[in-house]
Structure formats: C-alpha cells, structure tokens
matplotlib code that plots the C-alpha trace (Angstrom):
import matplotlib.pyplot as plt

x = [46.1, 45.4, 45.0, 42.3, 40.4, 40.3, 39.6, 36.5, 35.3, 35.2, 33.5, 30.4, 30.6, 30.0, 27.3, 25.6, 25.6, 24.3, 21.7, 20.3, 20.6, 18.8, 16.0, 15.1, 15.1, 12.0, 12.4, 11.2, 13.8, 12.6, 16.2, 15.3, 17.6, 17.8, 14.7, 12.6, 12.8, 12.9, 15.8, 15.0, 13.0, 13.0, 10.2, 8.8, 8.6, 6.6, 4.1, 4.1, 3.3, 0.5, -1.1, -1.5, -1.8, -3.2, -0.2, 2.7, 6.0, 7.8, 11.4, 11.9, 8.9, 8.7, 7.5, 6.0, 3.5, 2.4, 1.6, -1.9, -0.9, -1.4, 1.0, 4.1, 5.3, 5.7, 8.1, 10.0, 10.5, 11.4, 14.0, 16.0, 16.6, 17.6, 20.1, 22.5, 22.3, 19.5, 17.0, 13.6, 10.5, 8.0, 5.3, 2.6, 0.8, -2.3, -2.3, -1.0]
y = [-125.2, -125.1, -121.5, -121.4, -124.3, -122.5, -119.3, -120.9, -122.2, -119.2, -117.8, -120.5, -120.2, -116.3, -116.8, -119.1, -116.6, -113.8, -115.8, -117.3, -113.5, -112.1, -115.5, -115.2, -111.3, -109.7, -106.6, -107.6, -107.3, -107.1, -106.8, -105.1, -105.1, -101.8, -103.0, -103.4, -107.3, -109.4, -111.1, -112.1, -111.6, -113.1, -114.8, -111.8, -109.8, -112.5, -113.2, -109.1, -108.3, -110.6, -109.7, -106.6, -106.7, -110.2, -111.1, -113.5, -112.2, -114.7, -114.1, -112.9, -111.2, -107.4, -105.3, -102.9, -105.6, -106.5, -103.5, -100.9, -98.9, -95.9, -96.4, -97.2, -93.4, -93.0, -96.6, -95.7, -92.3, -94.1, -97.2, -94.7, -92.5, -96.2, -96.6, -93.9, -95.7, -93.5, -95.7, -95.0, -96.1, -97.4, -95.8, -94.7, -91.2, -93.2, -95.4, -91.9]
z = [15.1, 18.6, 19.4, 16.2, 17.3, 21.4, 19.2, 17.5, 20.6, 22.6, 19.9, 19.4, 23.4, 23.2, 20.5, 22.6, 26.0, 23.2, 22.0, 25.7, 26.8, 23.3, 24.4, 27.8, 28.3, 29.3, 26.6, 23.2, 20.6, 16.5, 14.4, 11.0, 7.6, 6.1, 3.8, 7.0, 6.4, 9.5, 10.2, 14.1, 17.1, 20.8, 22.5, 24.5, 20.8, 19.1, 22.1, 22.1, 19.1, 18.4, 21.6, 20.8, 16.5, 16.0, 13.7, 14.6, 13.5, 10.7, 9.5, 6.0, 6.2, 5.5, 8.3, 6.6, 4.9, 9.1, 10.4, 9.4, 6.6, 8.2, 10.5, 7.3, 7.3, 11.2, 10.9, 8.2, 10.0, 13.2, 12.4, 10.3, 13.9, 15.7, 13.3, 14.5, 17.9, 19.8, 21.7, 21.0, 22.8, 19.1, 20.2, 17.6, 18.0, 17.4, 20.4, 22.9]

ax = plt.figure().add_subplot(projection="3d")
ax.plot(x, y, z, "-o")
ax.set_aspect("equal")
plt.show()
C-alpha cells in the first residue's frame, strides 16, 4: 500500500514539474492527434498564434479548419515528418 500511494505521488509530482515546464516556456508548443485535432497548447502558442493569424486556439478544435486553406496541403505534409521525431521549424513558403 505504501510504496503505491509514494508511487502515485511521485507521479502527480512529475506531471505537475511537466506541466509548469510545458506553461511557462518561451517556445510555443501546439500537440496535435493524428486527425490534426487539438488536444493542448501553452501560453506562448495561444498569444502566438493569434498575433500573427487573428484566431485564438480552442481544444478539440481541428486545425486544419483555423488556418487559410491554402496553406492545408503544406500541414498535412508537415506534422506527418514531426511524427517520426524530426524537429521542424512550421514555416510556410508563403510567408519566406
């Protein structure tokens, strides 16, 4: 009993240092289901993002619906490459 309760504790205690770091870092961080739904973002990504597209991020929302259609093929070209762990600066050709 004891060493599963001092296991679930170090465990809410290691989600809680993950979350504060994921919170208050100055990279903006958008995590993605495979359906391009979003399932969370920090701080820094939602103040971001609506700086520079007008729209504020909301979870459960499909990304593909908040960004200019022209610009759909290039994601879905894109998160596909992030998935097999490469970092990628999301930078679209239109704005080079």
């Amino acid at each position: 009993y004891f060493n599963k309760k001092a296991n679930h504790e170090a465990l809410l205690t290691s989600e809680a240092n993950m979350k504060s770091a994921f919170d208050n870092t100055e990279i903006g961080y958008l995590l993605l289901d495979r359906e391009y739904c979003v399932i969370s973002f920090n701080q820094t990504m939602l103040d971001e993002y609506a700086t520079l597209s007008g729209i504020k991020l909301k979870k459960g929302v499909n990304f593909l619906d908040l960004i200019l259609p022209e610009r759909i093929t290039y994601v879905k070209n894109y998160f596909p490459e992030t998935r097999h762990h490469r970092r990628l600066p999301l930078c679209y050709p239109d704005l080079q």
